[in-house]
C-alpha positions, -999 to +999 in steps of 0.1 A: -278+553+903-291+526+884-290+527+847-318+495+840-348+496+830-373+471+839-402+476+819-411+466+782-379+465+758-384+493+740-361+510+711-366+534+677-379+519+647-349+493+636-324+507+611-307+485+587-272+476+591-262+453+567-240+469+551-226+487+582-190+487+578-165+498+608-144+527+604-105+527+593-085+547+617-081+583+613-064+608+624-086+633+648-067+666+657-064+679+690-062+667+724-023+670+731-026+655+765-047+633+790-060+639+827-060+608+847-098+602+860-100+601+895-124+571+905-146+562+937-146+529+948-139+500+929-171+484+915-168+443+914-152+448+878-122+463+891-129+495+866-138+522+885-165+536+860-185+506+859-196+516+897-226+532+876-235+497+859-228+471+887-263+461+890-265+451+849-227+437+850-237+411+877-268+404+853-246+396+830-225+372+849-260+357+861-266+351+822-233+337+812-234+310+844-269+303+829-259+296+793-229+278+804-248+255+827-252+215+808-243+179+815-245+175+852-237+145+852-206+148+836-185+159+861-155+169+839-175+193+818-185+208+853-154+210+868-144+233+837-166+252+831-165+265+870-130+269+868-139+294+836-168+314+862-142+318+885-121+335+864-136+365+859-123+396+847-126+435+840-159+428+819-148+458+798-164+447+766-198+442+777-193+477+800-190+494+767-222+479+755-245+490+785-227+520+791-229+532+756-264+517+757-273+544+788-255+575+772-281+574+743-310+557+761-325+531+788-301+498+792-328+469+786-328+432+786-315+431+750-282+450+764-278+423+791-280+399+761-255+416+741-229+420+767-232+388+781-224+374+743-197+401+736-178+384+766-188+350+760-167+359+722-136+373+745-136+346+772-134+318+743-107+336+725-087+338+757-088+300+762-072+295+724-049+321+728-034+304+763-032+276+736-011+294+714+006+316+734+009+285+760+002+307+790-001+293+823-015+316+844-046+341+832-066+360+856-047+356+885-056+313+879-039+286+862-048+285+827-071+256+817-048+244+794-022+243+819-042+224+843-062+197+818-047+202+785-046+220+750-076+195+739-101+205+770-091+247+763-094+246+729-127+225+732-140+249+762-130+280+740-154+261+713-183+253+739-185+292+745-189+300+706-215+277+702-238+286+731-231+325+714-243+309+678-275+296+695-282+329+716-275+348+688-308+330+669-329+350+693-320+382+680-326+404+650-309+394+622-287+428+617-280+429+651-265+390+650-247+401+616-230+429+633-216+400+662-208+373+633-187+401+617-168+412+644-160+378+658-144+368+620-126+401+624-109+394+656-101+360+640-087+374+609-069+399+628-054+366+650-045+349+619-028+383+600-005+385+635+006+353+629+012+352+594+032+386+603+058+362+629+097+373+624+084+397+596+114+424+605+099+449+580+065+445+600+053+489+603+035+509+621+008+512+596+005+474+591+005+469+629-023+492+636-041+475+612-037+439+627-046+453+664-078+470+645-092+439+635-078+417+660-090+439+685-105+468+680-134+455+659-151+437+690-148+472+710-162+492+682-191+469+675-197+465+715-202+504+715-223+503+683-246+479+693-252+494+727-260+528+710-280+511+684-306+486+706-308+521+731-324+537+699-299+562+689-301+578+655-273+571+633-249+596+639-248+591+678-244+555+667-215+561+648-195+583+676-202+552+697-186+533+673-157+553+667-150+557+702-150+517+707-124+512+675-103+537+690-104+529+724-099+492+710-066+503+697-055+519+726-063+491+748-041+467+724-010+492+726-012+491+761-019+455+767+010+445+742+032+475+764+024+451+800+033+420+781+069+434+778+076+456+805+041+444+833+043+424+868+028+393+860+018+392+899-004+422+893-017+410+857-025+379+865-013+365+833+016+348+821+037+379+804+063+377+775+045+356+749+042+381+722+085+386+725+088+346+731+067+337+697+085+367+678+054+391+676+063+427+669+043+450+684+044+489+685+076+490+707+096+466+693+088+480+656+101+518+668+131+502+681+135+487+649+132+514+631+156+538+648+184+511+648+210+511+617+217+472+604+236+463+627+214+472+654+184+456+637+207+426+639+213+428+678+176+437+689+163+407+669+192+383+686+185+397+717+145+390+723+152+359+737+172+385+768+141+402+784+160+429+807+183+434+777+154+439+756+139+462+780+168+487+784+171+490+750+131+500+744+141+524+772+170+539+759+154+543+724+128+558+737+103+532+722+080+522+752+079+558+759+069+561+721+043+535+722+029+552+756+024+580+739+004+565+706-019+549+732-026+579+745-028+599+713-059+569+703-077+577+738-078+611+729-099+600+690-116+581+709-131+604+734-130+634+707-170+622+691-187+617+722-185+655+724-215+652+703-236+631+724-258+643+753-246+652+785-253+620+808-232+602+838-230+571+811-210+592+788-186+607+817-183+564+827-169+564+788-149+590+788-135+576+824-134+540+810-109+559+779-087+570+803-084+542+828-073+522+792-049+544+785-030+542+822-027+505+819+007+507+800+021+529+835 
């Protein structure tokens, strides 16, 4: 069943959001353990929930081509930015805006918009992070910067921004504010990571709060501006937006759990960076922290030894630690959509939550 609605863009009387600020992380009692969603068939996305948005997702795809479209005659420019279309990925980003868009309303034009710029953000992010990270294979694809270069990437990764600060001058001004703020949060996240390189003493508390921005900002703000141009009132808005910043943590455990222990066939992405460029994440930190000096002193010389590193998470018990924090952040996020309405968008989110979670498998 189709979610779109092809008649005049309609929403409630616009709410200021200014001042909107997204929420810290806190702790949500309950829900000890997870079901794994069963799923139909596989929409184009390769997440089985979006089945109910494939129409609008392929909308969104049509959009980005459009935007990215220029210089024809330039047959560089061309041959890049097709290699970027062909990438495509789970589109989970803009998912969460027209999914949280149909749990509260009708998905319009305006969510087609938003999506297509939420992933637009993500896409040029990826192409600097393949800088940094120098990862040759993304997607299942060579990397651009492995093919043609750090300068063509991190210029591509630029393009994309700038086509998102020109779309974003058709749209309300707290709705573009809400964008500009998340996209500096993912960058200031980026930049706290780094800054955090061969810190030892790096915590649980202080890592959750890097993923948050560096992450988990751009879900939140996709699931609040879904729920917001679908006219929901402000508290429906907000569990939106919880369930994005926690589901945006969740997906950041997990993703940093396949960089250590995934199959970079079935990624499709070069694997190993964060260990390579002395990034703690959540495992790594619990190991850490259950070592005495002189295991401190062993893990840290041995991150170079991937299967050595490996065992020792496992023996620790760290990725089975981390595992379970992902899944503790699926469960806050799924927790405040108990108050919205029953609909088959908000079973898609709760379905979406749970796929997230089963990544780090």
């Amino acid at each position: 069943m189709s979610l779109s609605y092809r008649g005049r863009d309609t929403r409630g009387e616009a709410r200021s959001i200014y001042n909107m600020q997204l929420p810290a992380h806190t702790d949500i009692p309950g829900f000890d353990s997870l079901r794994r969603g069963e799923s139909g068939g596989l929409p184009r996305s390769g997440v089985a929930a979006f089945r109910l948005i494939n129409d609008e997702l392929g909308e969104v795809k049509e959009l980005i081509n459009e935007q990215l479209l220029c210089c024809p005659d330039e047959i560089g420019v061309v041959r890049l930015v097709e290699h970027l279309n062909s990438c495509g990925g789970k589109m989970i980003r803009p998912g969460l805006v027209l999914l949280a868009g149909g749990a509260v309303g009708k998905i319009t034009g305006q969510h087609i918009r938003i999506a297509a710029i939420m992933e637009m953000i993500h896409n040029a992010t990826l192409l600097h992070d393949d800088v940094i990270d120098e990862g040759q294979r993304r997607r299942g694809r060579a990397t651009v910067n492995s093919l043609w270069g750090n300068e063509s990437a991190v210029l591509l990764g630029d393009f994309l921004l700038s086509k998102v600060f020109k779309m974003c001058t058709d749209l309300e001004p707290e709705v573009a504010k809400i964008i500009a703020t998340a996209a500096a949060r993912t960058c200031e996240g980026e930049l706290r990571q780094i800054a955090q390189r061969e810190n030892w003493q790096l915590n649980e508390t202080e890592y959750i709060g890097i993923i948050t921005e560096k992450s988990a900002a751009l879900f939140s703000s996709c699931c609040y501006l879904g729920g917001f141009l679908g006219g929901a009132g402000e508290i429906e808005v907000r569990m939106l937006s919880d369930f994005g910043l926690n589901l945006g943590i969740a997906f950041q455990i997990t993703d940093d759990l396949l960089d250590i222990i995934g199959d970079e066939v079935k990624t499709g992405k070069t694997l190993g960076s964060d260990v390579d460029k002395n990034k703690l994440t959540l495992a790594v930190i619990h190991l850490l922290g259950v070592m005495d000096e002189k295991g401190r002193s062993t893990v840290i010389n041995s991150l170079c030894n991937k299967a050595g590193m490996v065992e020792m998470l496992r023996l620790s018990g760290s990725l089975e630690y981390a595992y379970s924090k992902a899944q503790e952040f699926v469960a806050k996020a799924i927790a405040p959509l108990a108050g919205l309405r029953e609909s088959d968008a908000k079973e898609a989110l709760i379905e979406t939550a749970r796929f997230i979670g089963q990544r780090g498998v």
